[in-house]
C-alpha positions in Angstrom: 13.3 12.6 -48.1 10.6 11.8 -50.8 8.6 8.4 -49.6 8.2 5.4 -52.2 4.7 5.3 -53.9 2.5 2.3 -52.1 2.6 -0.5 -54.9 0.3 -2.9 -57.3 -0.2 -5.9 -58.6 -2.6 -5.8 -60.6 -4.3 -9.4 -62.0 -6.8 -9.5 -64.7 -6.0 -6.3 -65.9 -8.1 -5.6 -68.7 -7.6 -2.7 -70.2 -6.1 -1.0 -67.0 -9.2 0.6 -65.2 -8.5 0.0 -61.8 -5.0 0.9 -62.1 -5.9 4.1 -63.3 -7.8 4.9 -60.0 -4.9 3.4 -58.1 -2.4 5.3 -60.0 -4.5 8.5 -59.5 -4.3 7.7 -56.2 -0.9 7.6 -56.0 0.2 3.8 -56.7 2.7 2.3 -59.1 2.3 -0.6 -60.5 4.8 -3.0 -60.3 3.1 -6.1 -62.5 0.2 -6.3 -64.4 -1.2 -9.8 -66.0 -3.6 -9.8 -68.3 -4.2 -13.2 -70.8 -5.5 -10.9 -74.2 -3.5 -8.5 -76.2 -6.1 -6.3 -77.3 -6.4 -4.9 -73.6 -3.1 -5.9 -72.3 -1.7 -3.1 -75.4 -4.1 -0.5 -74.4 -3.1 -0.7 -70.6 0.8 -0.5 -71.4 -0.2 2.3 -74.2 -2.0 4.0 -71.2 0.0 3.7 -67.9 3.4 2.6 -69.4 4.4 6.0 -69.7 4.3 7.0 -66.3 5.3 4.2 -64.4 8.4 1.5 -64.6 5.8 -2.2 -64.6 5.4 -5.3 -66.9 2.7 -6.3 -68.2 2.8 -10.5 -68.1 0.5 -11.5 -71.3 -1.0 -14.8 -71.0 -2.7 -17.1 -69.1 -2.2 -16.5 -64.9 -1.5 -20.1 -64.3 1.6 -19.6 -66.9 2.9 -16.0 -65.9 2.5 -15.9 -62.2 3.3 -19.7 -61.5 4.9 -20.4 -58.2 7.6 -21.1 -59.7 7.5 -17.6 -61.5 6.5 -15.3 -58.6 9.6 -16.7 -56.2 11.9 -15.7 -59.3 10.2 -12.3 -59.2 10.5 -12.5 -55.4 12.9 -9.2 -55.3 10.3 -7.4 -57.1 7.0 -8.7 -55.4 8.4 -8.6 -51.3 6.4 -6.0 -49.4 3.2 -5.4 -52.4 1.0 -2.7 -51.0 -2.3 -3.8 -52.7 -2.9 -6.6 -54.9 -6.2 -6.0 -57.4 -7.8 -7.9 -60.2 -11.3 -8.9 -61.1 -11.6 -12.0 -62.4 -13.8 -12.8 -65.5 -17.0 -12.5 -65.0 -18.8 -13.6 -68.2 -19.8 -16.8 -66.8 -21.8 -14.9 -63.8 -23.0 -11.9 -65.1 -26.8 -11.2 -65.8 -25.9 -9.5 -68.8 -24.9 -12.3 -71.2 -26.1 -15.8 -71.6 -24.7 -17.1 -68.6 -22.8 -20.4 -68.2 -22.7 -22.3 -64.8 -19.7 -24.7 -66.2 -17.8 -21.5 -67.4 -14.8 -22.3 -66.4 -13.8 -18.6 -65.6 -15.8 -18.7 -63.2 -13.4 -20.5 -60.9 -10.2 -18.1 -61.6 -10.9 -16.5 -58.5 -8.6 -19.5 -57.2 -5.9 -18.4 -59.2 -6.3 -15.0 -57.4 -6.2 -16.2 -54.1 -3.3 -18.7 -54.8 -1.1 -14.9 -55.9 -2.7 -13.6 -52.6 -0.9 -16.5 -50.9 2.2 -16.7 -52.6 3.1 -12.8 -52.4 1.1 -11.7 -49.1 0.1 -8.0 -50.1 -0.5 -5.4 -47.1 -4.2 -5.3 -49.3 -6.6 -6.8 -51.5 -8.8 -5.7 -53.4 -11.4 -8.0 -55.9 -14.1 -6.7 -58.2 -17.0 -8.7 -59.9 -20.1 -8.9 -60.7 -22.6 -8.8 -58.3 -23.6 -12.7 -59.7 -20.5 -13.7 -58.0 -22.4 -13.6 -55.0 -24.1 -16.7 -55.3 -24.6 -17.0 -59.3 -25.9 -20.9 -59.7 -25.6 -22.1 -56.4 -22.2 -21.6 -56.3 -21.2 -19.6 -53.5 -18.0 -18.1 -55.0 -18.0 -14.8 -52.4 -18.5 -17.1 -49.1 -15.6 -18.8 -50.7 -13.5 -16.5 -51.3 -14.2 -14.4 -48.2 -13.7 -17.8 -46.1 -9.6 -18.1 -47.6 -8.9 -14.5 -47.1 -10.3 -15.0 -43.3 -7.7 -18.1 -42.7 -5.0 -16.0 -44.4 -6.1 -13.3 -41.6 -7.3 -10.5 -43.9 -9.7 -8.3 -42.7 -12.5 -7.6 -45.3 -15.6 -5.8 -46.5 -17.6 -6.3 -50.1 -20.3 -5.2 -51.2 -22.2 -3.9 -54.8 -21.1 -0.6 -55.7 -23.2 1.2 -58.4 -21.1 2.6 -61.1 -24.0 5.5 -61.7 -23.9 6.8 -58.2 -20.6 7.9 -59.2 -20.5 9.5 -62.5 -20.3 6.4 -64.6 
């Protein structure tokens, strides 16, 4: 008897990068949110093909409300990993940086899907100015709600280079 694929939820999904490596590795994604259509056309043009998903275009607060993930409940009970990777434009080194970027807080928006939907995993990617960017404390934050909602966790900064990229 064939075994189901593990599943994903995948937030913030740009263009689909990490559900490509989850997908390689076996996932399906169930849902996918992403708030642009530029990205959001390139993932479904990309990963649609192989795997039965819907992308959700528009803002998180809109298309994974409470109210919208306990109508999806069927479809979101026992989620294998939930992913996304907030914006980071506000944090990164790379641009001109904004401490009042309000992207910067979505990461509440991720933990409040954590909550809602339980997933047997987590993962979140950012930049490493997520860390502490501006005083902020965003990853002692974050790490401090996924310790009450008993997740186990380890972070740290991966370097794209040291693997091919």
């Amino acid at each position: 008897m064939a075994q189901d694929p593990p599943t994903l939820v995948d937030l913030f999904a740009g263009c689909g990068g990490l559900a490509l490596g989850f997908h390689q590795a076996g996932f399906k994604t169930l849902l996918a949110n992403e708030l642009h259509i530029d990205p959001a056309t390139t993932y479904v043009r990309n990963l649609l093909p192989e795997n039965n998903y819907q992308m959700l275009l528009g803002p998180i607060e809109e298309q994974l409300s409470d109210k919208a993930i306990e109508m999806r409940s069927d479809q979101l009970n026992n989620v294998d990993c939930l992913a996304g990777g907030p914006p980071c434009q506000g944090l990164s080194l790379a641009g001109a940086g904004n401490s009042d970027d309000p992207r910067n807080m979505l990461f509440h928006e991720y933990l409040r899907v954590v909550k809602k939907i339980r997933p047997r995993s987590v993962l979140f990617e950012n930049v490493p100015g997520f860390v502490n960017r501006y005083g902020l404390g965003l990853k002692s934050r974050l790490e401090n709600e996924l310790g009450k909602l008993e997740y186990e966790f380890d972070s740290g900064v991966v370097k794209a280079s040291d693997f091919g990229v």
